[in-house]
MARLUMLUM-892458 format. One line per field, with one value per residue: x, y, z of N, C-alpha, C, CB in turn; residue in three letters. Coordinates in steps of 0.02 Angstrom, whole numbers, m for minus. Glycine has a CB too. Layout:
! MARLUMLUM-892458
n_u = [X  ...]
n_v = [Y  ...]
n_w = [Z  ...]
ca_u = [X  ...]
ca_v = [Y  ...]
ca_w = [Z  ...]
c_u = [X  ...]
c_v = [Y  ...]
c_w = [Z  ...]
cb_u = [X  ...]
cb_v = [Y  ...]
cb_w = [Z  ...]
residu = [ALA  ...]
***
This chain:
! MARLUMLUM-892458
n_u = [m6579  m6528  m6475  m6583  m6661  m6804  m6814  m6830  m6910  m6812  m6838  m6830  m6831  m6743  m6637  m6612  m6566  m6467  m6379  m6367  m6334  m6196  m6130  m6152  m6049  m5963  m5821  m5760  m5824  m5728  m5601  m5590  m5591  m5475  m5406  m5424  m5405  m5246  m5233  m5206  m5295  m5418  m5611  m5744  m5863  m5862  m5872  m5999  m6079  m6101  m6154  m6281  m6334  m6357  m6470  m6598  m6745  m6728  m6693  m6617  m6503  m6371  m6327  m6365  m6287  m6167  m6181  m6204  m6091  m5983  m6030  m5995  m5863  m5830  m5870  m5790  m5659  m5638  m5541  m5422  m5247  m5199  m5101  m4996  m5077  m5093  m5206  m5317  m5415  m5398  m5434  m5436  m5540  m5551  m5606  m5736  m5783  m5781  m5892  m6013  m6004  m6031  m6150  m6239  m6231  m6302  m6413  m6453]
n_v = [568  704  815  884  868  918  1065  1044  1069  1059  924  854  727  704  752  674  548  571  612  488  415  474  462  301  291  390  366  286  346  469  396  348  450  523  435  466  585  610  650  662  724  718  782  760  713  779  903  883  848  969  1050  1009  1023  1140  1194  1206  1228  1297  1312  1150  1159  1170  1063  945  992  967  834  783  816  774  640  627  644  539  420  469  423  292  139  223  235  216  277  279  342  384  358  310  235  43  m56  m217  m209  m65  m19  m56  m6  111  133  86  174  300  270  261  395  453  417  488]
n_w = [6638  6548  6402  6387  6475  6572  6687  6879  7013  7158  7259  7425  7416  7327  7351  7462  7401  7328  7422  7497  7406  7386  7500  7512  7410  7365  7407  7307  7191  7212  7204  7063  6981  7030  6975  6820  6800  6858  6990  7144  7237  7231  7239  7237  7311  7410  7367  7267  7392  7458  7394  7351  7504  7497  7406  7447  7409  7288  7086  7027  6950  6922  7010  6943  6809  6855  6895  6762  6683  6748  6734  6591  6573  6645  6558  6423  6466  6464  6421  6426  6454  6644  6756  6889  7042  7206  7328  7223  7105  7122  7066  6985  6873  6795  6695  6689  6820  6789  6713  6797  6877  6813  6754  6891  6894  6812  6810  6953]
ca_u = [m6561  m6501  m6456  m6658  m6736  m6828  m6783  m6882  m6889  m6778  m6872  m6804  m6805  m6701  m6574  m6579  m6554  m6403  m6343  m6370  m6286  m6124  m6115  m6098  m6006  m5931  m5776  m5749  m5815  m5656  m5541  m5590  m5583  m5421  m5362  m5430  m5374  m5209  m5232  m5227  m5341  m5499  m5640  m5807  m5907  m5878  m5926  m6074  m6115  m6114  m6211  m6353  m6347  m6365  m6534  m6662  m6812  m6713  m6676  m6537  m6482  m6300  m6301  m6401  m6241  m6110  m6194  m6186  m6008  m5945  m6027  m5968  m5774  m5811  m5880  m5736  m5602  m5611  m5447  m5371  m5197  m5162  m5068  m4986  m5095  m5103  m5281  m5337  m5435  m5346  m5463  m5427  m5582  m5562  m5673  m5812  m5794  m5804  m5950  m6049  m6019  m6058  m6235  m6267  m6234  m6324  m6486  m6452]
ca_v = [637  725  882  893  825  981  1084  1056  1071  1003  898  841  660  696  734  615  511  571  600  408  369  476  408  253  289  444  379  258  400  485  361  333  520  541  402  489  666  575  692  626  782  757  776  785  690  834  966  890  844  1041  1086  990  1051  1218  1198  1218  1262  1305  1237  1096  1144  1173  997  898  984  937  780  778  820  698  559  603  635  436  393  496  382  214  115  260  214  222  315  253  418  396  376  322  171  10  m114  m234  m179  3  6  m68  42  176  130  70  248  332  236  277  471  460  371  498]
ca_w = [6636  6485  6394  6362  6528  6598  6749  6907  7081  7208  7309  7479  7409  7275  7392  7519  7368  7294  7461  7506  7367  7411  7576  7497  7334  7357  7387  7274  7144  7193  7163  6999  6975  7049  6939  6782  6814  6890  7014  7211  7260  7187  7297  7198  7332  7444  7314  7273  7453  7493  7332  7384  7554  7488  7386  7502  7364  7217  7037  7046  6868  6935  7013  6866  6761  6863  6864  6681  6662  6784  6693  6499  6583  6661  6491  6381  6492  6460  6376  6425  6514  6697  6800  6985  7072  7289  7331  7149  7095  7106  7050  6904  6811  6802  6640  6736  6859  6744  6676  6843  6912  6756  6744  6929  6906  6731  6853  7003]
c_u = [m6516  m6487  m6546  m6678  m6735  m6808  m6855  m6857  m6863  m6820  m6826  m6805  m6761  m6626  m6549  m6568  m6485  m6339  m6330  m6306  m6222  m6101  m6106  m6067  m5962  m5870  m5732  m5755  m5743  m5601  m5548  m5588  m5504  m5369  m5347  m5378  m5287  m5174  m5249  m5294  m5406  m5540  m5712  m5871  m5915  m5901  m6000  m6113  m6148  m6140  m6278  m6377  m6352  m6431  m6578  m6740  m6789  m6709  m6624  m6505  m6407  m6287  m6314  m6310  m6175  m6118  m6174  m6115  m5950  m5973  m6003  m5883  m5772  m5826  m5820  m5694  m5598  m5562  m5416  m5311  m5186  m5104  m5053  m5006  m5122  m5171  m5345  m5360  m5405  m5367  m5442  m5478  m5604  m5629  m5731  m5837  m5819  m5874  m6007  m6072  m6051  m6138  m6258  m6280  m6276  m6418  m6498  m6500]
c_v = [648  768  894  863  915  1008  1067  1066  1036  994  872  751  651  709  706  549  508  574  521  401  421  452  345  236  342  430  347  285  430  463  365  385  528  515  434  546  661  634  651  666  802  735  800  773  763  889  945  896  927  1096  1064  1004  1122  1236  1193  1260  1301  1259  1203  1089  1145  1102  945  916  969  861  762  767  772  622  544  616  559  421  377  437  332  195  170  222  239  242  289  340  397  419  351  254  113  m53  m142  m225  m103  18  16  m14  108  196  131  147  300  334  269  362  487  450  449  568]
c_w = [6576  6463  6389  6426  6561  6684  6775  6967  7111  7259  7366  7450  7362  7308  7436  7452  7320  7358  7514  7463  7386  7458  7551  7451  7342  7343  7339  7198  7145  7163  7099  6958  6974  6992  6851  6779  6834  6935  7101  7256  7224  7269  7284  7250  7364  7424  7322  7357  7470  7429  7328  7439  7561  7445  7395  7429  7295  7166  7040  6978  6896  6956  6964  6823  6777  6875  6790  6661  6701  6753  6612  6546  6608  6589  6435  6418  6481  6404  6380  6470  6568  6713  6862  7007  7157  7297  7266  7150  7077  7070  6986  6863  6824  6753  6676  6794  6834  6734  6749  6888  6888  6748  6808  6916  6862  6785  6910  6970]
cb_u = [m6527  m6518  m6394  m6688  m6707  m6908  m6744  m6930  m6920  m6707  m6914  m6850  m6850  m6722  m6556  m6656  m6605  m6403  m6358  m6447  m6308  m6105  m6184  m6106  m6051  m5936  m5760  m5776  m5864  m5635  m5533  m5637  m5621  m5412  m5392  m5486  m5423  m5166  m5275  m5152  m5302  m5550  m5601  m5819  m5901  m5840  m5910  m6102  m6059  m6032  m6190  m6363  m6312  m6296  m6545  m6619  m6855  m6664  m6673  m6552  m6507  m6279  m6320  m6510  m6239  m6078  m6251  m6206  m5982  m5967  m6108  m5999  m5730  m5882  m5924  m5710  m5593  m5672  m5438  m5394  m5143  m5162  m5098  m4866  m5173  m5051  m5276  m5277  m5469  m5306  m5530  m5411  m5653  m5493  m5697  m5804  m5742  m5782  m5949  m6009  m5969  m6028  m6249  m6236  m6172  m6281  m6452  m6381]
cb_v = [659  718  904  853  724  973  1164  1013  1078  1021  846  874  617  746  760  585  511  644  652  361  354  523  400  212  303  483  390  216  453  494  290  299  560  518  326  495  708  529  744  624  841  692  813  740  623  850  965  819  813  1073  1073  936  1030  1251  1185  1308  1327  1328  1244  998  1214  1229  972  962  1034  970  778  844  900  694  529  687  698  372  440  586  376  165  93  329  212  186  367  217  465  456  458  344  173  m1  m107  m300  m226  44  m52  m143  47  169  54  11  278  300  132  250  513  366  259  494]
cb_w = [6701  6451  6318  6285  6619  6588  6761  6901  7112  7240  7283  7552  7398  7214  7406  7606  7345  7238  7486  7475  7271  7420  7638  7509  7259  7404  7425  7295  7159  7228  7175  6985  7036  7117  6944  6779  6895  6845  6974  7263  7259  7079  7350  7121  7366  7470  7213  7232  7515  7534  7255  7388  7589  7449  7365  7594  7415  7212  6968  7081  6793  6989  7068  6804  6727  6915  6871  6643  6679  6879  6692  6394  6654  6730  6463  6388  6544  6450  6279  6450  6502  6713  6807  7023  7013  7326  7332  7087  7063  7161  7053  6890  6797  6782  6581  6783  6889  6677  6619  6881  6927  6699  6746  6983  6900  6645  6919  7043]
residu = [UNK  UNK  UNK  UNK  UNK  UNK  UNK  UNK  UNK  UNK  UNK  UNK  UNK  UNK  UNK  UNK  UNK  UNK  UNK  UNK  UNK  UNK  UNK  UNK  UNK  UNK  UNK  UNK  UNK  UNK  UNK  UNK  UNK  UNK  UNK  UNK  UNK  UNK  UNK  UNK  UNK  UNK  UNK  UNK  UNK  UNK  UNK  UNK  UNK  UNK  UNK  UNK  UNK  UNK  UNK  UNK  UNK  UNK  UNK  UNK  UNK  UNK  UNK  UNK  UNK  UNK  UNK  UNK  UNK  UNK  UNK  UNK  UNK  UNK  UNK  UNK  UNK  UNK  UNK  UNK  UNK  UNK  UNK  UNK  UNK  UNK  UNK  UNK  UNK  UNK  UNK  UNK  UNK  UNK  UNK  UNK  UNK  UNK  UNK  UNK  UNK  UNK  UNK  UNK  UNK  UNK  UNK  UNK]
***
């Protein structure tokens, strides 16, 4: 997915597929969110969750671009410095993390 991949229809597998994957990423997306933003109150899984549960036969250009924009702000971040932020990713390879989440949302 890209600034150039074409709009299409939301199919019902496209969202049991992104909603798979929040169920088991979501919140580990946050953290790494939270940690960015160094903000304890992020809460993107739940956005998206209830932006896909709202596209019953429309185009999913609004989620494709918040897709988009959540994977160049993981991208933009890496070697950035840390923040102590409550709730926030603690792992010793934040990069990786960066990146691993980035790739999935970039795939999703």
């Amino acid at each position: 997915m890209n600034e150039h991949t074409p709009l299409k229809e939301t199919n019902s597998s496209d969202r049991v597929r992104l909603q798979r994957h929040l169920e088991a990423h979501g919140e580990s997306l946050d953290a790494v969110l939270r940690q960015i933003r160094a903000d304890a109150d992020v809460h993107e899984s739940d956005i998206l969750r209830a932006m896909i549960g709202s596209l019953e036969h429309r185009r999913d250009e609004a989620v494709r671009q918040r897709l988009r924009l959540l994977a160049r702000e993981l991208l933009n971040s890496f070697q950035e410095s840390l923040v102590e932020v409550p709730g926030a990713y603690a792992g010793p390879e934040f990069d990786a993390a960066l990146r691993w989440h980035a790739a999935r949302l970039t795939d999703l």
